[in-house]
C-alpha positions as CSV (number, residue, x, y, z in Angstrom):
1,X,135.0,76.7,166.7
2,X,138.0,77.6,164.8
3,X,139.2,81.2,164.1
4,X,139.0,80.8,159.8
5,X,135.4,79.6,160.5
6,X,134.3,82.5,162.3
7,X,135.1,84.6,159.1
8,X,132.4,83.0,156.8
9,X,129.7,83.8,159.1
10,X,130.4,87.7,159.6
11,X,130.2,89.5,156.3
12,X,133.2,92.0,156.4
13,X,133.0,95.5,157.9
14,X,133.0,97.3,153.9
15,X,130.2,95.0,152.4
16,X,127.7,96.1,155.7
17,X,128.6,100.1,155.6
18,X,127.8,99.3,151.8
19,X,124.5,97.6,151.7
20,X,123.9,99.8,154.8
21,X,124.2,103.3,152.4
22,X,122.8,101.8,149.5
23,X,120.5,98.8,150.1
24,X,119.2,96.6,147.2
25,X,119.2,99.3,144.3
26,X,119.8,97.3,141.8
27,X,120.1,93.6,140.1
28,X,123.9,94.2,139.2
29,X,124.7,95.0,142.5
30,X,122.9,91.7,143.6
31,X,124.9,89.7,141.2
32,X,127.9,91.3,143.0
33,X,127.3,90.9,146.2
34,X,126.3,87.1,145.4
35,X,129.8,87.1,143.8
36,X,131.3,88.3,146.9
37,X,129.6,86.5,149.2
38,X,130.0,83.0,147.1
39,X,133.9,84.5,146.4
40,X,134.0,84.1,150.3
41,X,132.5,80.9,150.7
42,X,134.9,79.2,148.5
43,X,137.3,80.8,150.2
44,X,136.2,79.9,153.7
45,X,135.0,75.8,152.4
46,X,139.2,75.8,151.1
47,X,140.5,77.0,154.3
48,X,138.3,74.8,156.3
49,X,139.4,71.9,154.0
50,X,143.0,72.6,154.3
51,X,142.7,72.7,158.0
52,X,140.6,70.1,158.0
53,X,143.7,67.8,156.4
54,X,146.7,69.3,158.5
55,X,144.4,68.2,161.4
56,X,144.0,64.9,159.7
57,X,147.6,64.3,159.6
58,X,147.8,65.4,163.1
59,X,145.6,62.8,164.2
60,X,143.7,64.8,166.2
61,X,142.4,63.7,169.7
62,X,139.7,65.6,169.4
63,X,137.0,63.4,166.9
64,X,134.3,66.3,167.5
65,X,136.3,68.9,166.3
66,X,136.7,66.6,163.0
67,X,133.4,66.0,162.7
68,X,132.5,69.9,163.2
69,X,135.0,70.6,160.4
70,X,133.3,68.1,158.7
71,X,129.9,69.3,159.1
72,X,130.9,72.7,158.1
73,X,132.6,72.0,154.9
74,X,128.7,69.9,154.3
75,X,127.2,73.0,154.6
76,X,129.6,75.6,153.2
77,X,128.7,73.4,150.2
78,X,125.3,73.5,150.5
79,X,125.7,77.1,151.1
80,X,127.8,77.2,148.0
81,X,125.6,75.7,145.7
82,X,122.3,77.6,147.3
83,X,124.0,80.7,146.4
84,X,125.5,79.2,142.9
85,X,121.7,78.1,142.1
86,X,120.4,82.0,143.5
87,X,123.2,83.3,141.4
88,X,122.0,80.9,137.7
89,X,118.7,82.4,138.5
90,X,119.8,86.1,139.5
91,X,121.3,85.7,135.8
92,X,118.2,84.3,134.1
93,X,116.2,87.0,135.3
94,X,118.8,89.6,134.5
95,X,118.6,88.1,131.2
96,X,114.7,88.5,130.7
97,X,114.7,91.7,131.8
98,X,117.4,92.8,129.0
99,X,115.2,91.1,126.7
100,X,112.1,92.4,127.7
101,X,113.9,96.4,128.2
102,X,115.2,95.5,124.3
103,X,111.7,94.6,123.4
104,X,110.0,97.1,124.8
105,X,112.7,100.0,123.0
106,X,112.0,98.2,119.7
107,X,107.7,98.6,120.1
108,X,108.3,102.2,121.0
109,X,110.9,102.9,117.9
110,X,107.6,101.0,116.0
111,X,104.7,103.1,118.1
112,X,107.0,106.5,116.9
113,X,107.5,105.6,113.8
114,X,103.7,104.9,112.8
115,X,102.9,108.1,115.0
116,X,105.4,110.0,112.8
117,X,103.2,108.8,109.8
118,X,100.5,109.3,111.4
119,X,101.5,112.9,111.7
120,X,102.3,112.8,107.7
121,X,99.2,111.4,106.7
122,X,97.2,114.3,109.3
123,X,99.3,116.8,108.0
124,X,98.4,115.7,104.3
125,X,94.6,115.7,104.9
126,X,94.6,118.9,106.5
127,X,96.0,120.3,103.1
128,X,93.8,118.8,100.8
129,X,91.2,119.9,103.0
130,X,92.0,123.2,102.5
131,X,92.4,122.6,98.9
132,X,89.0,121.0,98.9
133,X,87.9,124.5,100.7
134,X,89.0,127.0,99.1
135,X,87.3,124.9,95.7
136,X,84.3,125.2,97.4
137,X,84.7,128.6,98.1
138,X,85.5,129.3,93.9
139,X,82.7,127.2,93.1
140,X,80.0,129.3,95.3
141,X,81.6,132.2,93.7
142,X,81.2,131.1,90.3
143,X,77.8,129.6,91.2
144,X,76.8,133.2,92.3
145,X,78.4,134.4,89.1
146,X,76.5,132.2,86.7
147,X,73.3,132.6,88.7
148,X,73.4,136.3,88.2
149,X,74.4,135.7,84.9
150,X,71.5,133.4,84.0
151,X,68.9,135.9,86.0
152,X,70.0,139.2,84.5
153,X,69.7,136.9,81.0
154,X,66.5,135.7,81.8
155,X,65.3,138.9,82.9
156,X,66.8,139.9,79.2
157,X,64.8,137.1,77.7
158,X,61.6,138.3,79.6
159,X,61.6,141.9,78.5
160,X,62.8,140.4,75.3
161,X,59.3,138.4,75.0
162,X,57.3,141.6,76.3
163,X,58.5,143.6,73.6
164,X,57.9,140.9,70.6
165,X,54.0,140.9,72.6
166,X,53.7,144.0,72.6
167,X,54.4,144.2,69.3
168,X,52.6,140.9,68.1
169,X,49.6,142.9,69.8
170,X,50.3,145.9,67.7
171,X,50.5,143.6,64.4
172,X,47.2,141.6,65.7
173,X,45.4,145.3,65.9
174,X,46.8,146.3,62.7
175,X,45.9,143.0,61.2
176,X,42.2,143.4,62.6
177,X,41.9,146.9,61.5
178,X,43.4,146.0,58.4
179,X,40.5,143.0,57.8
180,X,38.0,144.7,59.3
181,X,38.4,147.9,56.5
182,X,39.0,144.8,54.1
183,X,35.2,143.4,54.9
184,X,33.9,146.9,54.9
185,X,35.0,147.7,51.9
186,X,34.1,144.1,50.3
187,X,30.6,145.3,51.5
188,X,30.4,148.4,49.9
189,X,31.8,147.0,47.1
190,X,29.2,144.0,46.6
């Protein structure tokens, strides 16, 4: 197998030490390793192509090692477009998850913003329930108030009614006294 060959299949000494340390962290760093690696095959699928056609012109004795040149270049391309189609996808995805990370910002700016008037709206009950308490609180005391009032009246109005009885008694008495001394003296008198 020729030397330019060789190169496709071992990834370079800096891309290993790199995934090595890092790994898979994250979908950028796939798309640029994809890059890299699809940078490379290119690369590899043109050198094997131009070799292919200086051995061509040659006319090499060797048919196998055209037909291995050939076979490579078949699957370099495959390779190439496996990693092209990986790569579309790798893109797509990278795509729905913006979209779905920009979506997902936009509900929470929503969720906050009702929460904040959510927070508004509690605040503003919690006042007018203390309005609505301390109200309470006057009207019990001037409940109280006028109930005294209205007792300490009524007891006026009782000992107001005692006194016109006791007196209507008195005037009753008088009045009986009165008549009887009236008959008495209508008897004496007839």
């Amino acid at each position: 197998m020729p030397k330019h060959a060789m190169n496709f299949v071992k990834p370079d000494a800096a891309y290993s030490k790199q995934r090595d340390k890092a790994g898979m962290s994250s979908i950028s760093e796939l798309e640029a390793r994809l890059a890299n690696a699809l940078q490379r095959i290119d690369e590899a699928s043109k050198d094997l192509i131009e070799s292919a056609s200086k051995d061509a012109d040659k006319q090499p004795q060797d048919r196998e090692d055209l037909n291995a040149y050939k076979h490579q270049i078949e699957q370099l391309t495959l390779a190439y477009e496996e990693k092209a189609k990986a790569h579309a996808a790798l893109e797509d995805a990278h795509e729905g998850f913006v979209l779905e990370i920009e979506n997902l910002k936009a509900d929470k700016t929503s969720l906050e913003e009702n929460l904040e008037i959510e927070k508004n709206a509690l605040s503003s009950l919690k006042g007018q329930n203390a309005d609505l308490q301390d109200a309470v609180e006057t009207l019990k005391e001037t409940q109280n108030t006028l109930n005294q009032k209205l007792q300490e009246e009524l007891e006026d109005l009782k000992a107001a009614r005692k006194a016109e009885k006791a007196e209507l008694e008195d005037i009753i008495r008088e009045l009986k006294h009165a008549t009887s001394s009236a008959a008495m003296t209508q008897e004496e008198l007839d």
